[in-house]
N, C-alpha and C positions, 0 to 999 in steps of 0.2 A: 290808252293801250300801250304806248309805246313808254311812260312811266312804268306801268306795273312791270315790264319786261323787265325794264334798267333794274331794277330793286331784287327782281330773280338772279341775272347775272349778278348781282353783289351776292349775295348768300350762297350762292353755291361757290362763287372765290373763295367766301369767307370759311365753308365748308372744306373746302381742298384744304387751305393753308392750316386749319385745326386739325387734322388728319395728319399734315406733312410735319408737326409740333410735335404728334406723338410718340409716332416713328421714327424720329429723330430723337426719342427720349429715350424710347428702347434701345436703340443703338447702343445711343453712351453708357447704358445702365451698367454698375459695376459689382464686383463681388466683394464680401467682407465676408473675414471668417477670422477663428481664436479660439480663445480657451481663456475662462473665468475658475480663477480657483481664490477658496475663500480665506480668510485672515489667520486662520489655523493652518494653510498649504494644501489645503486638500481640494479635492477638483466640486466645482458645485455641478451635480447632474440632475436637479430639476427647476423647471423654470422656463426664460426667453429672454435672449437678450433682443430690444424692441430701439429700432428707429425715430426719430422725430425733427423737427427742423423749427420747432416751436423752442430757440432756444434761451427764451428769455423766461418763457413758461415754467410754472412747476411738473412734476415729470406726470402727477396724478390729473393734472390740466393739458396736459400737453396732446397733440394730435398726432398719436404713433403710424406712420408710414411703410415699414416695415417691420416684420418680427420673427425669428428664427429661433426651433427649441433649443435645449442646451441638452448633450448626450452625455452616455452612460461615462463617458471617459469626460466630461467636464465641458466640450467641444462647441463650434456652432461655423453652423456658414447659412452665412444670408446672401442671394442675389438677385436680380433686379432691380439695383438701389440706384436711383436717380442720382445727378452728379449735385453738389452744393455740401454747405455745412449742415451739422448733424450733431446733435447729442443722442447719445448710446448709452443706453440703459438697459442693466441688469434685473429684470422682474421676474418677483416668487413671488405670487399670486397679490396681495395687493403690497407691497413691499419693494419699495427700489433699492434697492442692494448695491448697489454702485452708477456711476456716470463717468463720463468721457466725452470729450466735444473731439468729434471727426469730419476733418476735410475731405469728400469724396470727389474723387476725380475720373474725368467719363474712361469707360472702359478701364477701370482700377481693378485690379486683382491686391486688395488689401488685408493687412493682417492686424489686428486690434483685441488683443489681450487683455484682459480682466486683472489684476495680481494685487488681488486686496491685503496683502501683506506690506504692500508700501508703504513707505511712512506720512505721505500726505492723507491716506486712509485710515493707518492706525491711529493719527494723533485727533479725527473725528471722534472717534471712541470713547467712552465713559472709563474710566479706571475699573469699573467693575467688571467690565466686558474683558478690556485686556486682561484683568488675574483670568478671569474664567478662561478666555484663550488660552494663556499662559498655560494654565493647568491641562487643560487637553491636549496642548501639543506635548509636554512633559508624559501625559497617559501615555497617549499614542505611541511615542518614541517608546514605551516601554515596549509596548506592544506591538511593533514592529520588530525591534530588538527580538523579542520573542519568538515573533514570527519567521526569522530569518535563521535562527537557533533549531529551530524545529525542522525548517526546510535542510537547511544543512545533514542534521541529523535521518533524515529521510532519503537523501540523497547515497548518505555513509551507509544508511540499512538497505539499500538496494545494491549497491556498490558490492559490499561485503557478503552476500546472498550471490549473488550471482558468481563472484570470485571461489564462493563454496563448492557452487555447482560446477568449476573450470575442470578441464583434464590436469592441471596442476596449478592446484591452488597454492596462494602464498598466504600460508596461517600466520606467520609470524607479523604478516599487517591485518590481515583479518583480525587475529586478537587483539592487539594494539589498537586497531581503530572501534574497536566495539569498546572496550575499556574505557577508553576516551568518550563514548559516545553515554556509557553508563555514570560517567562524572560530570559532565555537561547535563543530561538530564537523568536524575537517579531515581526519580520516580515512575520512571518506562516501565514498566512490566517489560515488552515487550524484546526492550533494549538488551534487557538482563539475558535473556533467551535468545536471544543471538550469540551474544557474547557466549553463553555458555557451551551452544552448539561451534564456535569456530573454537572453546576451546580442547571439546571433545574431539573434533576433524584435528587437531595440530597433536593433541595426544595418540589416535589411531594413528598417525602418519609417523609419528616417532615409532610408536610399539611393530609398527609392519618394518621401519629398518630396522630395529634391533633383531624380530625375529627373522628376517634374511641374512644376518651375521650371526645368526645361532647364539644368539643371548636372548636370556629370559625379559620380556617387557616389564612386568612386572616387579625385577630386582633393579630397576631405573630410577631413583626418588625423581625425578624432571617426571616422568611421565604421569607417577604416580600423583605428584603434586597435581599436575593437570587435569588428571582425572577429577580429582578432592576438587579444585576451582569451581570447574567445571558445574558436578554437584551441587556448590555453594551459591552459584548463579541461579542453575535453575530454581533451587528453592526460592531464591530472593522474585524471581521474578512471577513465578507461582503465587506466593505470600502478596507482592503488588496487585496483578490480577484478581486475586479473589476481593482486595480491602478496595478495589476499584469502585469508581459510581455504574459501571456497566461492565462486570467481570464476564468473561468467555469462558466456559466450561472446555470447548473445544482447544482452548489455547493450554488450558492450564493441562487437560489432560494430555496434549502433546507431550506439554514439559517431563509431564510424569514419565514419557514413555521415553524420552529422549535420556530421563536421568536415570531410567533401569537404563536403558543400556553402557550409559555411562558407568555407574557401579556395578553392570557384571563386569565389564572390561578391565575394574581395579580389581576384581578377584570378591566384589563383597554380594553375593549370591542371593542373602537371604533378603537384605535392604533393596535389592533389586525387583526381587518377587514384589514387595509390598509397592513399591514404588508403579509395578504392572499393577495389581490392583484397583490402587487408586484410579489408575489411568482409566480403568475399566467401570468405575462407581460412576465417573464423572459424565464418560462417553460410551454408554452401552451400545451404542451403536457401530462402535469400531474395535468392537470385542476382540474380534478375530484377528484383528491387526495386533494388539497388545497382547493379548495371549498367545499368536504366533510368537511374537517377539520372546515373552518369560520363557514359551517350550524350547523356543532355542538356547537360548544362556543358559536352559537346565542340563540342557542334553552337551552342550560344549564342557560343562561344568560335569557332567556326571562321569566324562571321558577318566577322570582323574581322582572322581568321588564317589563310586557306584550307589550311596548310601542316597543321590539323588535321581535315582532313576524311576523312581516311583513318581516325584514329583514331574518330572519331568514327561512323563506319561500323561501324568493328571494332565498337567498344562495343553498338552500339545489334542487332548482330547475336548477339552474346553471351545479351543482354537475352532476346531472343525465342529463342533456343535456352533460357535456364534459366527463361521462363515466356510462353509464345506468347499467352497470353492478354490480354498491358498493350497497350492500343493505340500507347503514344506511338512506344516504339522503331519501330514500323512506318513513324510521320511519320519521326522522322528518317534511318531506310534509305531510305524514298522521297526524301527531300530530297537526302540524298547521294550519289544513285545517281544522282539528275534533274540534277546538274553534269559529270556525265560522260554524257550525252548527244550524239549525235552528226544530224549531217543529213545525208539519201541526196543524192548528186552529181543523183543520176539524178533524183528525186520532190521534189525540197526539202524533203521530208517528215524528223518530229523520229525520231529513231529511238531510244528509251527502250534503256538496257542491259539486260540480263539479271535479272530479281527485283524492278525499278522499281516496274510498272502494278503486280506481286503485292502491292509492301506496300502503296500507296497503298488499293488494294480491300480489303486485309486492316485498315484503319486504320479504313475507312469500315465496314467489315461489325463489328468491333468498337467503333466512336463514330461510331455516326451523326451524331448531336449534339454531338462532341468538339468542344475547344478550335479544332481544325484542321480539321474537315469542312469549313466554307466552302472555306479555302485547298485542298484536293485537289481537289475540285469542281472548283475552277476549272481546276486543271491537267489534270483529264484531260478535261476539254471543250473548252478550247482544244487538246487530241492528240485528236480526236475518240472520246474513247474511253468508251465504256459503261460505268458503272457497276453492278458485279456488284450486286444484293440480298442475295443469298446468294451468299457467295463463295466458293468451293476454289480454294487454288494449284493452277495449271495448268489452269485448268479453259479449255475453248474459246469463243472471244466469238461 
């Protein structure tokens, strides 16, 4: 009896003390963490880097201890690593990718890096491995290179865009920087169409000081030339977009409408029309926004060429067939309908043509407050004629 006791009190000693071994292994347990990147510089993000203390062992024999994955940035931290020596091994699936013998010490906050680009690593290497290396980090560097070209130039197209949109924009680096941006990469589409809208914005901004000095814009060769660039851009970057592997209709027909307006603004009228157009083939959808635009540079243009006020009609009736909702076109159907105007023998009275008073009311009941409100105003109050609040075509006065 008093044997089998003794034999109990030893196992449960021996029990305690095993218990008190472990706890004391936790304690000292330490962290390791790094970053493995592989013989080409680049970070390796899949894998484990894996523990062992088997270090006489080969790594596929060895009895791995611990093991931490490798992240998206190349990364890894291992912890609860017991204190002693260590080899540390890099594994991609059955594959030891590199070794390190590390000394862990209790409660260590350790740092232990991968950097297979060493030279005790590379000189492991077959020759045929390092050209191959070779050769890819040569690729890459191109393509980075590239990469960093691209960003740049992404950087300068937002830059330049937003300086457009400023209360006072500075064209003179706007264009400059778009220029540059079209020489660096010439095969932009997009590129070209910036440039050519900052250098239509640096052209209007000359033509509004000249005419505040009461000179003609147009007898300017600076501005005119700007205008022609200008032109010369969008075409080019029209011409890239459509020869593109993924051309935008949407993009090209902006161009189309941005380069009418640029050639009314040089005075060339009819190049402008076709220019609408096109805009209009590509993106039916935004009719009314382009043929707004053509009715106006008719009707600016007919101030001085009555010989286009037909067209100018046309346009502006186009407009509000593919979107009845813009008020402008209404002005200038009212406007050029109110030149064919006629007076009764009988009343001396003005007798408005057919669809006149409609757009005029249809102008006001869309822009009360428009550009042009005053001007209708006054016209149909000099024709004594009431203005609708709420308008319907045809509706009885």
């Amino acid at each position: 009896m008093t044997n089998w006791n003794a034999k109990m009190m030893t196992l449960a000693l021996t029990a305690t003390l095993t218990t008190g071994t472990l706890a004391m292994a936790q304690q000292d347990a330490a962290k390791v963490h790094g970053k493995v990147i592989n013989a080409a510089g680049q970070p390796i993000t899949t894998g484990d880097v894996e523990f062992t203390k088997d270090v006489t062992a080969a790594g596929k024999e060895a009895k791995m201890l611990n093991k931490a994955p490798l992240g998206a940035d190349g990364t890894y931290s291992a912890t609860g690593i017991a204190p002693g020596d260590y080899v540390v091994y890099v594994v991609q699936g059955d594959k030891f990718a590199d070794r390190q013998q590390l000394k862990v010490t209790p409660n260590g906050d350790l740092t232990l890096d991968f950097d297979m680009t060493r030279e005790e690593y590379m000189k492991q290497l077959t020759p045929e491995e390092r050209k191959a290396i070779e050769e890819f980090k040569a690729k890459n560097a191109s393509v980075v290179a590239g990469n960093a070209v691209i960003n740049n130039l992404n950087a300068t197209l937002k830059a330049v865009r937003d300086d457009m949109h400023a209360p006072t924009p500075n064209w003179d680096k706007d264009v400059a920087d778009m220029k540059q941006a079209t020489t660096q990469k010439p095969e932009e589409s997009i590129l070209w169409m910036t440039y050519a809208d900052a250098l239509t914005g640096k052209a209007d901004a000359a033509a509004k000081a000249l005419r505040a000095q009461g000179k003609p814009p147009m007898a300017d060769a600076d501005v005119q030339q700007e205008y022609a660039d200008a032109v010369s851009a969008y075409k080019k970057g029209i011409e890239l977009n459509a020869a593109s592997k993924k051309p935008s209709p949407l993009d090209q027909a902006t161009a189309y409408n941005q380069m009418g307006n640029a050639l009314a603004r040089a005075g060339k009228v009819q190049e402008a029309q076709a220019s609408y157009e096109s805009a209009v083939k590509l993106m039916p959808a935004n009719a009314g926004q382009y043929y707004g635009n053509q009715a106006a540079v008719l009707f600016n243009a007919s101030q001085s060429d009555s010989s286009l006020a037909d067209a100018a009609l046309t346009a502006a009736e186009k407009a509000i067939a593919a979107d009845p909702n813009r008020p402008d076109p209404y002005y200038v159907k009212g406007q050029m309908l109110l030149q064919k105007a006629t007076v009764d023998p009988k009343t001396q009275k003005v007798v408005l043509p057919a669809g006149c008073e409609d757009a005029y009311q249809k102008y006001l009941d869309l822009a009360p407050d428009g550009k042009f409100a005053a001007s209708v105003k006054e016209v149909l109050a000099s024709l004594n004629i009431k203005i609708q609040t709420h308008y319907r075509a045809g509706a009885k006065k």
